[in-house]
C-alpha positions in Angstrom: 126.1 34.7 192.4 129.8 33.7 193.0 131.7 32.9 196.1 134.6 36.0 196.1 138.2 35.9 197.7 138.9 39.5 199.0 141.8 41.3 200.9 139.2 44.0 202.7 141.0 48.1 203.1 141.3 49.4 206.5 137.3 50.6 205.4 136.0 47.6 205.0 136.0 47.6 201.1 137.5 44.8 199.0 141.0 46.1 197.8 141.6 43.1 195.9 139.2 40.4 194.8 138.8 36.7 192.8 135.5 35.5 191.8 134.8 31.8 191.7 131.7 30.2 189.6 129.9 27.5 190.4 131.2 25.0 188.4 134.8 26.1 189.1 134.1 25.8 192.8 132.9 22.5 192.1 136.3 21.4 190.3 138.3 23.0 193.4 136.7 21.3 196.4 136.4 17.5 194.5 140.4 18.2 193.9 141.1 19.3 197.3 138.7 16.7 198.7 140.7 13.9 196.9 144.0 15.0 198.5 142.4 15.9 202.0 143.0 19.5 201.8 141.3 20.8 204.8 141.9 24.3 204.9 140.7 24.5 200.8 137.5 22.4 202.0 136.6 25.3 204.6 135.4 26.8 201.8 132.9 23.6 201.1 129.8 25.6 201.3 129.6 28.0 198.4 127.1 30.0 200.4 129.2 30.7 203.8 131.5 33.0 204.1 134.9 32.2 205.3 137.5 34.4 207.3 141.3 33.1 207.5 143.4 34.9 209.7 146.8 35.8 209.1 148.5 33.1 211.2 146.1 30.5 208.9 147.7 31.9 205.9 150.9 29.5 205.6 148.8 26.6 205.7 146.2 27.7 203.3 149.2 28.7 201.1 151.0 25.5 201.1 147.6 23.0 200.9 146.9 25.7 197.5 150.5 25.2 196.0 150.1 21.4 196.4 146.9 21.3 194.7 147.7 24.0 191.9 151.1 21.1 191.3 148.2 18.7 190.4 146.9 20.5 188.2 147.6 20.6 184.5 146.9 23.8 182.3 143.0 24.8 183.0 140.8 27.4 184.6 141.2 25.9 187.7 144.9 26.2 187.7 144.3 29.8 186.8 142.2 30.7 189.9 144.7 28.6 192.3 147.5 31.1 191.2 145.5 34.0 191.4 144.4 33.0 195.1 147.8 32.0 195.6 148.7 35.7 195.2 145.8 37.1 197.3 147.0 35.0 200.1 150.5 36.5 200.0 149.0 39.5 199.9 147.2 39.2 202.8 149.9 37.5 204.4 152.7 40.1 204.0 150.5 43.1 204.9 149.0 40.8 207.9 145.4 41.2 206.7 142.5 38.5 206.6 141.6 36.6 203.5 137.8 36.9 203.2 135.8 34.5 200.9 132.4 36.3 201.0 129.4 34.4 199.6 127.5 37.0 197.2 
């Protein structure tokens, strides 16, 4: 099971996805809990999916660059750049950043 981070096609399939472990998702919401991240700890519950809309985008963007600073050289970092470019993504094409528990 992971919790995925998908851009969804104008058919409802995932154009582009990021797949987040358990452990990982561990390391991200302790990081983002410790700097009161609040739009990162929407995604708290590993088994609850989580829509941000396009205008929630900017924020989500921002509270990810200031944690992915914080961050040294790890898998962690890794994901937060990936996601970083999913929410671009979705941002420039005005789409909505799905994290879908699976």
């Amino acid at each position: 099971m992971s919790l995925d981070f998908a851009v969804l096609s104008e058919n409802g399939t995932p154009e582009e996805t990021i797949s987040l472990s358990v452990s990982l998702h561990h390391e991200l919401i302790n990081a983002a809990n410790e700097l009161s991240l609040d739009q990162i700890l929407r995604f708290e519950d590993y088994y609850e999916d989580v829509e941000f809309v396009p205008a929630d985008l900017p924020v989500l963007a921002m509270q990810v660059a200031v944690l992915r600073e914080k961050i040294g050289p790890s898998d962690l970092r890794a994901l937060l750049e990936d996601l970083e470019f999913l929410i671009n993504k979705a941002a420039s094409h005005e789409k909505t950043l799905h994290a879908i528990a699976d």
